[in-house]
N, CA and C of each residue as an Amber inpcrd file, in Angstrom:
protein
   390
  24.3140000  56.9910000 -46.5720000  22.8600000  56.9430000 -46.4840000
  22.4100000  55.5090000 -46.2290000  21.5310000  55.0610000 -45.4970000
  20.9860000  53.6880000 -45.0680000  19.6680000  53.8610000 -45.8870000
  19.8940000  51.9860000 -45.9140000  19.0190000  51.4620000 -46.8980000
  17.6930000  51.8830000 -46.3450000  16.4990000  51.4810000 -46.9630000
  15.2480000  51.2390000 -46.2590000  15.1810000  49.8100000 -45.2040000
  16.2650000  49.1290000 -45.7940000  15.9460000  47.6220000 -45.0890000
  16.9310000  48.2650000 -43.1830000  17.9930000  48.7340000 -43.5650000
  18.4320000  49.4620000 -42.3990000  17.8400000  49.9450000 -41.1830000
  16.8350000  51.0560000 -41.9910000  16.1160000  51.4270000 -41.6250000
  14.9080000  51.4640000 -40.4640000  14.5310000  49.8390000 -41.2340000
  13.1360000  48.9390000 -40.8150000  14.3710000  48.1790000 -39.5510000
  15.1550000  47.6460000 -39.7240000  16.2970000  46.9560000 -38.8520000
  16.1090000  47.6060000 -37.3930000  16.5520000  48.9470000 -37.4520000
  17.2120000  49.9580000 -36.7320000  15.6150000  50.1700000 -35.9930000
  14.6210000  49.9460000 -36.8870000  12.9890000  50.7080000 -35.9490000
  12.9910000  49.4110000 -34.6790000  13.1140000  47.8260000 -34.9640000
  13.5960000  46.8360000 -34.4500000  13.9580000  46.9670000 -33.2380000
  15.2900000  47.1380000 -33.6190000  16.0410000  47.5350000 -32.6710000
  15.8730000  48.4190000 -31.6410000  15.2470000  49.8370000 -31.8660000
  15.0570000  51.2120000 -31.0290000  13.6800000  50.1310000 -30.3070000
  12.3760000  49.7480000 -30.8200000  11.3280000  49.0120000 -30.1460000
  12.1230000  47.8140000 -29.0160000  12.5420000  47.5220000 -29.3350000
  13.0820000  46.5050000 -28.0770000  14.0540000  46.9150000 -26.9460000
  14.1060000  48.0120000 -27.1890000  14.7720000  49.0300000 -25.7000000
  14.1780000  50.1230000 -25.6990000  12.4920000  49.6580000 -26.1630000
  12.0260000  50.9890000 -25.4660000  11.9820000  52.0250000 -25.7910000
  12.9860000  52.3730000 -27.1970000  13.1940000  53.7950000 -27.5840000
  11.8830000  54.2080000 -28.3080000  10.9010000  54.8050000 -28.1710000
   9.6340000  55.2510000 -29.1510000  10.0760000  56.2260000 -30.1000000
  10.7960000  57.0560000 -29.0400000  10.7150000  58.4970000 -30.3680000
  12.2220000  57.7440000 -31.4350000  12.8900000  56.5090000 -31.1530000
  13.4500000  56.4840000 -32.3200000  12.4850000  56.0000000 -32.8850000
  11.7270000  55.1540000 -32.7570000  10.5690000  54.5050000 -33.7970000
   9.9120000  55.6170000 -34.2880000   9.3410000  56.3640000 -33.6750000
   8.5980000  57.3790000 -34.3300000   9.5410000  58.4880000 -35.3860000
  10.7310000  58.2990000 -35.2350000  11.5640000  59.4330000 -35.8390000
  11.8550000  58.9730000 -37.5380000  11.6850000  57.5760000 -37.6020000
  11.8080000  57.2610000 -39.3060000  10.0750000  57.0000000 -39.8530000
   9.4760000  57.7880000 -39.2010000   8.0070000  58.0320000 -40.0020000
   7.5200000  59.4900000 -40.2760000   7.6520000  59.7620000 -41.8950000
   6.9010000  60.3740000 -42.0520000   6.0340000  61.2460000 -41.4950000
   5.8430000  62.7460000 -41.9990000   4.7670000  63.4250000 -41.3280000
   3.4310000  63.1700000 -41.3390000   2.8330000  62.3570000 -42.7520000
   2.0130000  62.1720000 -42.5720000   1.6120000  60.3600000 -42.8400000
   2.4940000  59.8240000 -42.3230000   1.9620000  58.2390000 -42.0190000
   1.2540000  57.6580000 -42.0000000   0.5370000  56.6100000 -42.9270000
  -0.6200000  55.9810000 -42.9550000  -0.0460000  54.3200000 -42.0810000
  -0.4880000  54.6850000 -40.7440000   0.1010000  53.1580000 -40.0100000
  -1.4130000  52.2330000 -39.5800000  -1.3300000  51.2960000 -40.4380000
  -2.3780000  50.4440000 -40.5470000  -2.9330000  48.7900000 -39.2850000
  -2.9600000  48.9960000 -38.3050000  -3.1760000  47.9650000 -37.8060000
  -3.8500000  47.0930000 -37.6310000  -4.1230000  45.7440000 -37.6630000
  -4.8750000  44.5460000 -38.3880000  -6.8320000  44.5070000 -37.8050000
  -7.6040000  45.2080000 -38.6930000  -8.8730000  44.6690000 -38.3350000
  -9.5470000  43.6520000 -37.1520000  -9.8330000  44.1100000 -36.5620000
 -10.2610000  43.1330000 -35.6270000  -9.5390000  43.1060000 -34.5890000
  -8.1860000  43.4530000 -34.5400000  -6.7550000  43.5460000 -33.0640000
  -7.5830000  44.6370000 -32.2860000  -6.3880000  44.2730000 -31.1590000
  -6.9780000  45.2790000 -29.8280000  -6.6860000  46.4760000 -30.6770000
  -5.7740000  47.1600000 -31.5500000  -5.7500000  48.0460000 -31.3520000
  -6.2360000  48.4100000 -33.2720000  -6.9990000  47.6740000 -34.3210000
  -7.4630000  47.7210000 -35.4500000  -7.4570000  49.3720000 -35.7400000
  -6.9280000  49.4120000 -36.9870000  -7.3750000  50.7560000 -37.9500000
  -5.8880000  51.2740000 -38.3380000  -6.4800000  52.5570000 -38.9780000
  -5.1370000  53.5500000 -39.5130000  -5.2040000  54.5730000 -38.2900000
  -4.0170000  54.5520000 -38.1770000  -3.6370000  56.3800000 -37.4500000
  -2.5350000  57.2940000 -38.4700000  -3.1120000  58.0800000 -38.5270000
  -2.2060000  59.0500000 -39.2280000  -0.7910000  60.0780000 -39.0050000
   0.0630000  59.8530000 -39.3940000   1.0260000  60.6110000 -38.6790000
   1.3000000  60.2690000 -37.4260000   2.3810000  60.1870000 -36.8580000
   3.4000000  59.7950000 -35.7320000   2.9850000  60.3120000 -34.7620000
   1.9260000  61.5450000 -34.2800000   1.2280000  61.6080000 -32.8680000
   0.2510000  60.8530000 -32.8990000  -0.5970000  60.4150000 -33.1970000
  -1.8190000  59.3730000 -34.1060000  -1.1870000  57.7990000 -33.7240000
  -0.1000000  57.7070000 -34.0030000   0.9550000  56.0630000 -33.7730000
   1.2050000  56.0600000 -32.3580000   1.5630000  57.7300000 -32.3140000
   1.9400000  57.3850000 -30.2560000   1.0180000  57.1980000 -29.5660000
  -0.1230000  57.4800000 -29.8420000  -1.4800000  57.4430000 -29.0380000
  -2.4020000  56.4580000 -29.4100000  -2.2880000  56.0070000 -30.3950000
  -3.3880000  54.6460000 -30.7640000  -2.6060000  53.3170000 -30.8540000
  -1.5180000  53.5450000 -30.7900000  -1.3200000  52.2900000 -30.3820000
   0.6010000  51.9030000 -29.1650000   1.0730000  52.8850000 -29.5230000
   2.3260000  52.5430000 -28.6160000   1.6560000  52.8370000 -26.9810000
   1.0600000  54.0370000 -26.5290000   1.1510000  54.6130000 -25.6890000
   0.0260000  52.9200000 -25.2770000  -1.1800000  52.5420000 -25.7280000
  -1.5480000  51.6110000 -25.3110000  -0.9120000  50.2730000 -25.0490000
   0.1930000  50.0070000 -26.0560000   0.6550000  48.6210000 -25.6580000
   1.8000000  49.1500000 -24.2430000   2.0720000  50.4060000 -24.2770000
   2.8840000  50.3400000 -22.9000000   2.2520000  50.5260000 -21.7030000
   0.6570000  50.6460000 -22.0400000  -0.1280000  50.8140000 -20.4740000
  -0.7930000  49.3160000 -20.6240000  -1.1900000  48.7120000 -21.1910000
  -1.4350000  47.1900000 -21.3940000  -0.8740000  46.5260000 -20.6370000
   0.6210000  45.9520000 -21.2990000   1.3520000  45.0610000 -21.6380000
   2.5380000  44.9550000 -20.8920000   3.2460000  43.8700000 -20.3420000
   4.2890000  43.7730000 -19.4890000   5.4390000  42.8840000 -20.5710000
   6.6110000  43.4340000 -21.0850000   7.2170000  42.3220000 -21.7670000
   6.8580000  42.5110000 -23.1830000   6.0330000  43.3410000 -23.6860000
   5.5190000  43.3090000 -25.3590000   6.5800000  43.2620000 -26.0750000
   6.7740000  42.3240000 -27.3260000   7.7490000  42.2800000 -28.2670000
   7.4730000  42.1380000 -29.5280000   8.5640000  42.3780000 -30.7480000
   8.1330000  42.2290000 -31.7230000   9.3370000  41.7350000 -32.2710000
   9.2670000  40.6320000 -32.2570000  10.8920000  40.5340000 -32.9240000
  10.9290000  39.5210000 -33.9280000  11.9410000  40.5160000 -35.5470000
  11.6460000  39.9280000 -36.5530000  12.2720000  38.9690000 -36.5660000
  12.2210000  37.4610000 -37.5310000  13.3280000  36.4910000 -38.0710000
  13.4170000  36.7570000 -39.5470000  12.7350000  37.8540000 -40.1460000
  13.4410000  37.9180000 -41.4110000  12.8610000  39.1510000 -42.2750000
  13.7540000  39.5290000 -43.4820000  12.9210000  40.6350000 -44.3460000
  13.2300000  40.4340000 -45.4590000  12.6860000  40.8400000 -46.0950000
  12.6360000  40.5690000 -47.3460000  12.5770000  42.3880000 -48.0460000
  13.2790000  42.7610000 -48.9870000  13.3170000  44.0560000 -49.5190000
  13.1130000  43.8780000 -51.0190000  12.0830000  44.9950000 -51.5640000
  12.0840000  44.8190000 -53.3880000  11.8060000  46.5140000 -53.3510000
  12.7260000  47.1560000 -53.7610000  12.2750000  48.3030000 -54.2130000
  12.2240000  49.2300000 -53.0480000  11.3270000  50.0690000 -52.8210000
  10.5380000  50.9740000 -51.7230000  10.4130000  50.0370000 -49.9990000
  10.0120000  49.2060000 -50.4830000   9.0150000  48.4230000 -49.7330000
  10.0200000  47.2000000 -48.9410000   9.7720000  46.9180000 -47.6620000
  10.4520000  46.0240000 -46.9100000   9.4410000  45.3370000 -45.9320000
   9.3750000  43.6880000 -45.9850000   8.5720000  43.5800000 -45.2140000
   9.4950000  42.6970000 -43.8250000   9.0630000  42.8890000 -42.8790000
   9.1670000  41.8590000 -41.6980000   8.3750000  41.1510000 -41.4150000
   8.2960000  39.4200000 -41.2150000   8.1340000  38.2160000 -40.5780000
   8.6520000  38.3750000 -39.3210000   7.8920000  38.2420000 -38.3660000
   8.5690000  37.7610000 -36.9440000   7.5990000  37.2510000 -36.0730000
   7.6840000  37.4230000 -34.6270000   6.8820000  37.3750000 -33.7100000
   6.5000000  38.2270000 -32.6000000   4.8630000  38.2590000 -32.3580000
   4.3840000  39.1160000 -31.2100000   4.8620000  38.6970000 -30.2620000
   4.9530000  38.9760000 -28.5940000   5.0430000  37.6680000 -27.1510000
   4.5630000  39.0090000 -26.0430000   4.0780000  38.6520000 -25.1880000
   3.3690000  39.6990000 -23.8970000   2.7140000  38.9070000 -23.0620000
   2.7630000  39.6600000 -21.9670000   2.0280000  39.5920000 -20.9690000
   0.5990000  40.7620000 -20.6050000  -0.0020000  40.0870000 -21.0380000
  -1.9580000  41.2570000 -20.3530000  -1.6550000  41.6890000 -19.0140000
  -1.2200000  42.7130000 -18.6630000  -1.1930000  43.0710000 -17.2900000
  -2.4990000  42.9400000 -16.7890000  -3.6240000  43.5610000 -16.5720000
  -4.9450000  43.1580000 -16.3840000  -5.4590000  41.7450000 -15.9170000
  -4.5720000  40.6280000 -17.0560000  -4.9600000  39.0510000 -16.8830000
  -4.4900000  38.2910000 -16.6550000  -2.7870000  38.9400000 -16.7780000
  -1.5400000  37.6970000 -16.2790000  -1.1990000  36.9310000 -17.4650000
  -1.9090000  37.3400000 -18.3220000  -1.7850000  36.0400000 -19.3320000
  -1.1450000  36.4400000 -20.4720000  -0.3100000  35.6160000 -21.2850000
   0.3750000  35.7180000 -21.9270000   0.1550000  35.4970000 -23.8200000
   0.7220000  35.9440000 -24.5570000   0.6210000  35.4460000 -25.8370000
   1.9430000  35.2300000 -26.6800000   1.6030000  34.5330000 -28.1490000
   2.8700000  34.8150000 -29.0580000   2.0210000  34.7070000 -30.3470000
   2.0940000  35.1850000 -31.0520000   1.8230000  35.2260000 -32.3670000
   2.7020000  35.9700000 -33.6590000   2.6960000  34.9070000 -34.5610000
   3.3750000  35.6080000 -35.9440000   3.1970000  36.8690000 -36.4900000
   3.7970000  37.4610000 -36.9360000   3.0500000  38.8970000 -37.4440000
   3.8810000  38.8840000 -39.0180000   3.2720000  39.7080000 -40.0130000
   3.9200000  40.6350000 -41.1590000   3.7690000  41.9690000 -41.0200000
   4.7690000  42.6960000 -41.5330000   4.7090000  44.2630000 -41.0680000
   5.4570000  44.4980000 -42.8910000   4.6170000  45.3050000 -43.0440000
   4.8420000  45.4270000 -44.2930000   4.9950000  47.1050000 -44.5510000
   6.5520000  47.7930000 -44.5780000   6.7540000  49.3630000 -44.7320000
   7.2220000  49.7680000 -46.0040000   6.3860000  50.5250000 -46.6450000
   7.0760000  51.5890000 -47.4830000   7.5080000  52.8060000 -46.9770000
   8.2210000  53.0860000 -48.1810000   9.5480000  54.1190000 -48.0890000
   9.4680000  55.4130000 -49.1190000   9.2230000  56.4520000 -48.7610000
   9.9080000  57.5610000 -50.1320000  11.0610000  58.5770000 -49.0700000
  11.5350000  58.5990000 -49.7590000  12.7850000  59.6890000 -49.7030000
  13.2250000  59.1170000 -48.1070000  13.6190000  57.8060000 -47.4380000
  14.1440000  57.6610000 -46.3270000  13.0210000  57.7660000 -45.3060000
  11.8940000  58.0270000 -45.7240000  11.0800000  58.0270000 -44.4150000
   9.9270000  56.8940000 -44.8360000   9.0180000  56.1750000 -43.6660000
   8.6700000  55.2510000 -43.6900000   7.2690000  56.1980000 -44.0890000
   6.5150000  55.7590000 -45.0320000   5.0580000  56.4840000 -45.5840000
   3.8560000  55.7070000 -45.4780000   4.1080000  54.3220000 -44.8880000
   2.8790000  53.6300000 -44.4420000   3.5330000  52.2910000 -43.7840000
   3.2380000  51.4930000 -43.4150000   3.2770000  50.1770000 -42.0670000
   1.7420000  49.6740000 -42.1630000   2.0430000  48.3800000 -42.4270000
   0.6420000  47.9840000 -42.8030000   0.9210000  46.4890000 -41.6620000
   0.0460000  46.0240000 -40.6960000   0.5770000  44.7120000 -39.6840000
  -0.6070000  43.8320000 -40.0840000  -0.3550000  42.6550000 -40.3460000
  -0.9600000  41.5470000 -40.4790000  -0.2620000  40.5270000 -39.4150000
  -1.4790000  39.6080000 -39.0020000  -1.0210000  38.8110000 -37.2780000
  -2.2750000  38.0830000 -37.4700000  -2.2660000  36.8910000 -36.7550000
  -3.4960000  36.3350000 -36.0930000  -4.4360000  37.2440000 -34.9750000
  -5.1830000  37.9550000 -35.2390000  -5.9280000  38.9070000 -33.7410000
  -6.3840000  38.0640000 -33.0680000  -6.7290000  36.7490000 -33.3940000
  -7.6560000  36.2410000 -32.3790000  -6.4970000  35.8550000 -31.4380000
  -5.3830000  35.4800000 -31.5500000  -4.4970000  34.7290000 -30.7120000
  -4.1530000  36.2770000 -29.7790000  -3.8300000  37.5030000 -30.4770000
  -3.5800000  38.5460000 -29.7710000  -4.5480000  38.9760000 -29.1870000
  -5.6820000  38.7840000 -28.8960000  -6.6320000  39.1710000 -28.3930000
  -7.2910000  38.0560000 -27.2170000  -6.9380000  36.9190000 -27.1440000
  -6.9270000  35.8730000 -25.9660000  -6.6480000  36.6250000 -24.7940000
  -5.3200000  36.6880000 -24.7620000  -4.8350000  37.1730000 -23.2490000
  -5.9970000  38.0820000 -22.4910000  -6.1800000  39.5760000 -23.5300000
  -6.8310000  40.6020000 -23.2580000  -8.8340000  39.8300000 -22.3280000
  -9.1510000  38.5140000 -22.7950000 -10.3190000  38.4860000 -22.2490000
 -10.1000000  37.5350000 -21.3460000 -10.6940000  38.1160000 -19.7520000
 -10.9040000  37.6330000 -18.1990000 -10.7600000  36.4080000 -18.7780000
């Protein structure tokens, strides 16, 4: 059985080749995925069709190059968070970004039950304006 930190590793991993439905496959049916106030893409979506549509399906019609890649985690219990970095290209503007992020997932029974992202929006939200 893999850890939760595994877990969060492996979602990593499947996001940087693209794989969605592995990302979507260690969440929960009913997922509270929280994205940072004020970001292009701010709020909760619920459950893993809710995640594909409010915010993956947008950063792949957006974005040329979108990444998320952690440098570290930290695990206590349930809960695992990732430190890393945003980086993209605004298709629309040409223009590019990078910003820090925290991604902060809990866990019951092996499945991920909420994702909470904290980031600078204003830096992620540059590119996006003409």
């Amino acid at each position: 059985m893999s850890s939760n930190l595994d877990v969060v590793r492996g979602v990593y991993a499947a996001f940087a080749v693209g794989n969605i439905p592995g990302v979507l496959g260690v969440l929960a049916e009913n997922v509270h995925w929280t994205e940072a106030a004020g970001g292009p893409y701010g709020g909760v979506s619920v459950g893993a069709n809710a995640v594909l549509e409010n915010v993956f399906m947008k950063i792949g019609g957006e974005w040329d190059g979108f990444a998320a890649v952690p440098s570290e985690f930290v695990e206590q219990g349930s809960t695992v968070v990732a430190l890393g970095e945003y980086s993209g290209t605004y298709k629309a503007t040409g223009k590019n970004f990078s910003a820090p992020f925290a991604h902060v997932w809990k866990f019951s029974e092996g499945r991920a039950i909420s994702f909470h992202q904290y980031t600078d929006t204003a830096v992620h939200l540059r590119p996006m304006q003409g």
